[in-house]
N, C-alpha and C positions, 0 to 999 in steps of 0.2 A: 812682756807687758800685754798679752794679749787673752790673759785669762778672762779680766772683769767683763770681755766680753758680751759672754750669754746672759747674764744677769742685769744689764741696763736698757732692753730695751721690750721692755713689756708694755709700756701704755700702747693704747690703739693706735697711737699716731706713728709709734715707734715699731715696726716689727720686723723678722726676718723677711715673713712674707704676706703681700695684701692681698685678701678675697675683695669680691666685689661684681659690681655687675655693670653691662653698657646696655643702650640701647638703643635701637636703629629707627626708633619714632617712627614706626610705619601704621598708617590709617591703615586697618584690615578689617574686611566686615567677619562676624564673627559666623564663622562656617557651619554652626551648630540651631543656628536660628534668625540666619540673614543680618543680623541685626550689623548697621555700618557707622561707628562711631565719628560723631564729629572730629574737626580738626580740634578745636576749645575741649571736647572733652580728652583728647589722646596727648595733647601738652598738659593738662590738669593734672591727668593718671601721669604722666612720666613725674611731675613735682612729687606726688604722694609717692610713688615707686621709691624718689630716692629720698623721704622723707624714712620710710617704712626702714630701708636700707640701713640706715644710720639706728634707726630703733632698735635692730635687731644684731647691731654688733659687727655688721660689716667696714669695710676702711675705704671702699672707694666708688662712686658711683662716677658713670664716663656714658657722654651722649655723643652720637654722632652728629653729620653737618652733611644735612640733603637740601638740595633748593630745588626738589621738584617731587610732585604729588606720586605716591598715596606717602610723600614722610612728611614730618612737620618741624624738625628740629634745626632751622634754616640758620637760627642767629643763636649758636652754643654759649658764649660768654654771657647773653642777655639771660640764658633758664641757670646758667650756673650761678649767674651771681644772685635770681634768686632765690636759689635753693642756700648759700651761702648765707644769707640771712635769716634763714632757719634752722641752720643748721649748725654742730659747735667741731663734730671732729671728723668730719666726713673729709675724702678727699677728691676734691673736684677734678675732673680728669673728661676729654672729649678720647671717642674711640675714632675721630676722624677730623682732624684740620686739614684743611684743601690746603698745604702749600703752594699746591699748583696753581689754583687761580684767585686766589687772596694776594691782596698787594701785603707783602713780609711788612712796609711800614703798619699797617693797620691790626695787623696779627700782633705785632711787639706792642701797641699801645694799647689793643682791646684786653690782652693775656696780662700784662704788667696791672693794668686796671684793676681784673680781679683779683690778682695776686695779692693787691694792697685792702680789696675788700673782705677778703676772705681769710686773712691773716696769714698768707703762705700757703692754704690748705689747695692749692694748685697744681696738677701738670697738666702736660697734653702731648698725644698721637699725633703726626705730622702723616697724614698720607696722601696717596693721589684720589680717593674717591673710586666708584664702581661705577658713576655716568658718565660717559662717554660726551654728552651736549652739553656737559655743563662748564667746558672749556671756551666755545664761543658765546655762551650766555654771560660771560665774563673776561670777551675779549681776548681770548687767549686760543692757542691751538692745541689740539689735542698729541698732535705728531711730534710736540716736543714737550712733553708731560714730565720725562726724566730730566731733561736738561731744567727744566723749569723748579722742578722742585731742587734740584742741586745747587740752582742760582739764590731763589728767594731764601731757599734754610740757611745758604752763606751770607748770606746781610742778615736777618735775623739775628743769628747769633751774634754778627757784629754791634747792630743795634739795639740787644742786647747787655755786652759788655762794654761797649766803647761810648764816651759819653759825648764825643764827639764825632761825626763819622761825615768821611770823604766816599762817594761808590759812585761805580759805572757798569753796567753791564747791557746784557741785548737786550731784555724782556720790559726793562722801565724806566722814566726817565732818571739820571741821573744826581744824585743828592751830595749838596756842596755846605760844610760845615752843619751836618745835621743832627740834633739830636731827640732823639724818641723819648716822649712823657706821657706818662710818670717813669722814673728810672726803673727799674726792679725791686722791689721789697727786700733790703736788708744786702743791697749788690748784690745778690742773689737770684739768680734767673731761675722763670720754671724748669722744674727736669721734663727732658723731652726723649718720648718715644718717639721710635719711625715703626710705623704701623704699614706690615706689606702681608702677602699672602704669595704673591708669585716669584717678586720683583728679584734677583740676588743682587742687582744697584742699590737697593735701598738699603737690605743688609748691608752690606758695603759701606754706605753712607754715615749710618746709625756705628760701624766700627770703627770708619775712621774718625768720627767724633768722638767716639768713647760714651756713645749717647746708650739709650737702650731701645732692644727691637723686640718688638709686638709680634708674634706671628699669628693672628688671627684665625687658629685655624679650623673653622667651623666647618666649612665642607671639603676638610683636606686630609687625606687618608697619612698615618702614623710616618711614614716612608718619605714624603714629601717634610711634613714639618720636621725631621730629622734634620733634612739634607740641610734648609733653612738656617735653623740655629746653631749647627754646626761650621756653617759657612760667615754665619755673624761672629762665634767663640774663638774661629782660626784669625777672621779679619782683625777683630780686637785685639787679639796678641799682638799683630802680625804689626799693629798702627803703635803699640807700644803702650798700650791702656792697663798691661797686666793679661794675667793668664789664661786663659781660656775660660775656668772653672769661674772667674771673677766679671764675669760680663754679666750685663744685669740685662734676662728675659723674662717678657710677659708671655702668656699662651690667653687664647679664649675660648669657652668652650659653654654649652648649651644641654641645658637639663629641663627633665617634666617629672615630680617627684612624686607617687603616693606611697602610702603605708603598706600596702600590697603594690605588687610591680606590675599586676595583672590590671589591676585599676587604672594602672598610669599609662596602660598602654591603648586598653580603650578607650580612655575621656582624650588623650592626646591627639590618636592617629587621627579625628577630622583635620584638627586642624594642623596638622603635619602634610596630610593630602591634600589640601586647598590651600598651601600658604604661597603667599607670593615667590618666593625666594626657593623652597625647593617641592613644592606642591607638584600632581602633576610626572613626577620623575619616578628614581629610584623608591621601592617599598622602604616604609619606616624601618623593618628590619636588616634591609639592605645598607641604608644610611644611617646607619645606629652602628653597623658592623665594620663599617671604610670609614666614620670621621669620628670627631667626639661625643656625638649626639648620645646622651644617656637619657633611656626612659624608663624607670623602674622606682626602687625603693632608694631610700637614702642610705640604704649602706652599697646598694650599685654604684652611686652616684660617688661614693667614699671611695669605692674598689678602681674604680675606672679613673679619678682625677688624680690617686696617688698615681697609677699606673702613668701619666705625663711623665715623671724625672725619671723615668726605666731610660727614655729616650732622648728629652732635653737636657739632664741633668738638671743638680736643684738651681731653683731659679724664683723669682723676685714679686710676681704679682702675678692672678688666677683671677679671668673676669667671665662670669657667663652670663648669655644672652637668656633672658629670662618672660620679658615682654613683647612677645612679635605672635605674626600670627592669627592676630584676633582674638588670643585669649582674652577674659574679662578682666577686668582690673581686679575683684573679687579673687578671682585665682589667681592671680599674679603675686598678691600681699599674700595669698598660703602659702605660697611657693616660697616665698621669701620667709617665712617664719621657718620652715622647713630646715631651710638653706638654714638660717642663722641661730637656729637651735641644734640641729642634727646633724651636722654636715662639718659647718667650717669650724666649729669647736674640736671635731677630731680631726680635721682638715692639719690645722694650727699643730696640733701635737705631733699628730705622726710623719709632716713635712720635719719637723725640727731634730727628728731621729734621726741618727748618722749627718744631718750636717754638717759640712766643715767648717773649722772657725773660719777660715780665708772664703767663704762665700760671703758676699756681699750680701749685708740687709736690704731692702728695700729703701730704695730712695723715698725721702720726703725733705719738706725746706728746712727743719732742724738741721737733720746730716751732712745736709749739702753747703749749709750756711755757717757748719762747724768746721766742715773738709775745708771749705775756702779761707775760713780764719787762721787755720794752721796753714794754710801754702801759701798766706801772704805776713804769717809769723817770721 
C-alpha cells in the first residue's frame, strides 16, 4: 500500500523536502561603504526577506532569538506572527528557541498562539543559543545549560500533550493542576527541531524523542556534521523511532550567488572579511573549502547542496543563511530570486532521485495531524 506515495504530496505545503532560509538578525554596518543600518530598518528588511521568500516559491522561513546587540530578532513569535498575516503558505519556523532560559510555560503558550494564528504553518529549533550572558540576564546559569534544556523540553512536551499537568523539578517552581492555553491547534503540537552544532546530548535528546535534529552546520567542516547526524540516525533507532534511514534531518548552510562565480567572489569577499561572525579569520577560500560556504554560480551552489546526502543521507529540510553580513537588503531580494528561480527548482528534482519510499517526507501540521488520527484510530 505504499505506492500512492510519490504522487500525493506535491503542494508546497506537502513535500519530500523543504528549502528555505533563517536568519540571525544581525545589525552590520555594511563593509563596502560604512553605511550601519538601523535596528527599525534590519527588522523591516527581515519582514520583506521572508515576504520575498514566500514570493519566490520557497517553504520555509526561520528567525533566530538574540537579546543582545548588533541582533534584533529578541521576541520570534511577535515577527512570525507578523509575517503570518501576510503570508498564505510559508512555513514559520525559528532557527533558535532558548530552551534554556525561556520558562517552557511561556514557550507552549506563546508557540500554541501562533500555531492557531497561522493555521498550522508552524515549527520551531529548540537550542541553547551562542551567548554565553544570556543565562544570568534571565536568571539562570550557564553551567547547567544541558540539564536545563533537558528539563524545560520535558515539561513542554508534557504541556503540550497533557491537558492537565502535575510537574516538579529543580529549575522552576513547581505547577499543580495546570494547564497551558490555548491547547495546540488540532491536538496537534508544533514539530520540534533540536537545533546543536557541537552538543552529541542534544542529538541524543532530538533521538530519544523521535523529534528532529538541525545540524546547523555553517562553520563545520564535512567530517564533523557526519559524525553528528549519524549519532542522531543510530540514537533514533536505538530509542525505537524506526530506522536509521527514517529520522527526519535539517542541515544549514550559506551561499552568495552571481551568474559568473568570478563576480560572486569579488562583490562577496568585503563582506565575508569584515563580518561579525567569521570576518577577520580564515580566507573566504579557506572557509569555502572546510564548511558549506558556497560563493560562486548557481550551478555551484546546485553541485555543492546536492553533495550534503553523499554524507547525511537524504534527509528533510535545507535552510540557508542568506542575510547577515551587512549585505543590502537590495541584494539580499536578488539572492533570493536566484535561489528560487535557479537553484531550488532543481534542488526539488534532483533530491527526489533515488529516494526511498521509506524516507520520511518533511514534517508539516497536515502529516503530523493525520499520523495522530491514525495512532489514536
Amino acid at each position: 500500500m505504499t505506492a500512492p506515495r510519490k504522487h500525493h504530496h506535491r503542494r508546497n505545503e506537502e513535500a519530500p523536502m523543504q528549502f528555505g532560509i533563517f536568519s540571525v538578525g544581525d545589525v552590520t554596518p555594511d563593509p563596502t561603504n560604512g553605511r550601519d543600518p538601523s535596528e527599525h530598518e534590519r527588522i523591516k528588511a527581515m519582514v520583506a526577506i521572508a515576504l520575498k521568500a514566500e514570493e519566490v516559491g520557497l517553504d520555509v522561513f526561520a528567525t533566530g532569538e538574540h537579546h543582545n546587540p548588533p541582533f534584533v530578532p529578541s521576541s520570534p513569535t511577535t515577527m512570525l506572527g507578523f509575517i503570518a498575516a501576510r503570508t498564505e503558505k510559508l512555513i514559520l519556523s525559528t532557527a533558535t528557541t532558548l530552551i534554556t532560559t525561556n520558562d517552557p510555560v511561556k514557550i507552549a503558550e506563546d508557540y500554541a498562539m501562533l500555531q492557531h494564528l497561522a493555521d498550522g504553518r508552524v515549527d520551531l529549533m529548540m537550542g541553547r543559543g551562542n551567548t554565553g550572558p544570556v543565562y544570568p540576564w534571565f536568571g539562570q546559569d550557564i553551567r547547567q545549560g544541558i540539564n536545563l534544556a533537558k528539563e524545560n523540553y520535558a515539561l513542554l512536551r508534557r504541556l503540550w500533550r497533557e491537558d492537565v499537568v502535575d510537574w516538579e523539578g529543580r529549575f522552576r517552581t513547581p505547577l499543580q493542576g495546570f494547564t497551558s492555553t490555548p491547547r495546540p491547534l488540532d491536538g496537534t503540537p508544533p514539530f520540534v527541531w533540536h537545533g546543536s552544532i557541537r552538543s552529541p546530548e542534544i542529538a541524543e535528546q532530538a533521538a530519544y524523542y523521535g523529534d528532529g535534529f538541525f545540524h546547523n552546520n555553517i562553520f563545520w567542516p564535512t567530517d564533523h556534521t557526519r559524525r553528528m547526524v549519524q549519532l542522531y540516525r543510530r540514537r533514533y533507532a536505538h530509542h525505537g523511532h524506526g530506522r536509521p534511514e527514517e529520522a527526519i534531518v535539517g542541515l544549514g548552510g550559506q551561499v552568495f550567488m552571481r551568474k559568473n562565480s568570478q563576480d560572486a567572489v569579488r562583490e562577496f569577499r568585503p563582506y565575508f572579511d569584515n563580518a561579525p561572525v567569521y570576518g577577520h579569520g580564515p580566507s573566504l577560500e579557506e572557509f569555502t573549502e572546510q564548511t558549506p560556504l558556497t560563493v560562486g554560480s548557481p550551478q555551484q551552489v546546485i553541485e555543492r547542496t546536492l553533495s550534503f546526502r553523499e554524507f547525511v543521507g537524504d534527509y528533510q529540510r535545507q535552510l540557508f543563511l542568506m542575510d547577515h553580513a551587512g549585505l543590502p537588503l537590495k541584494t539580499v531580494l536578488e539572492q533570493l530570486d536566484i535561489l528560487g528561480e535557479e537553484v531550488v527548482p532543481v534542488l526539488r528534482k534532483e533530491f527526489a532521485i533515488g529516494r526511498p519510499a521509506d524516507v520520511p517526507d518533511a514534517p508539516t501540521h497536515e502529516t503530523l495531524r493525520a499520523r495522530g488520527e491514525v495512532s489514536a484510530a
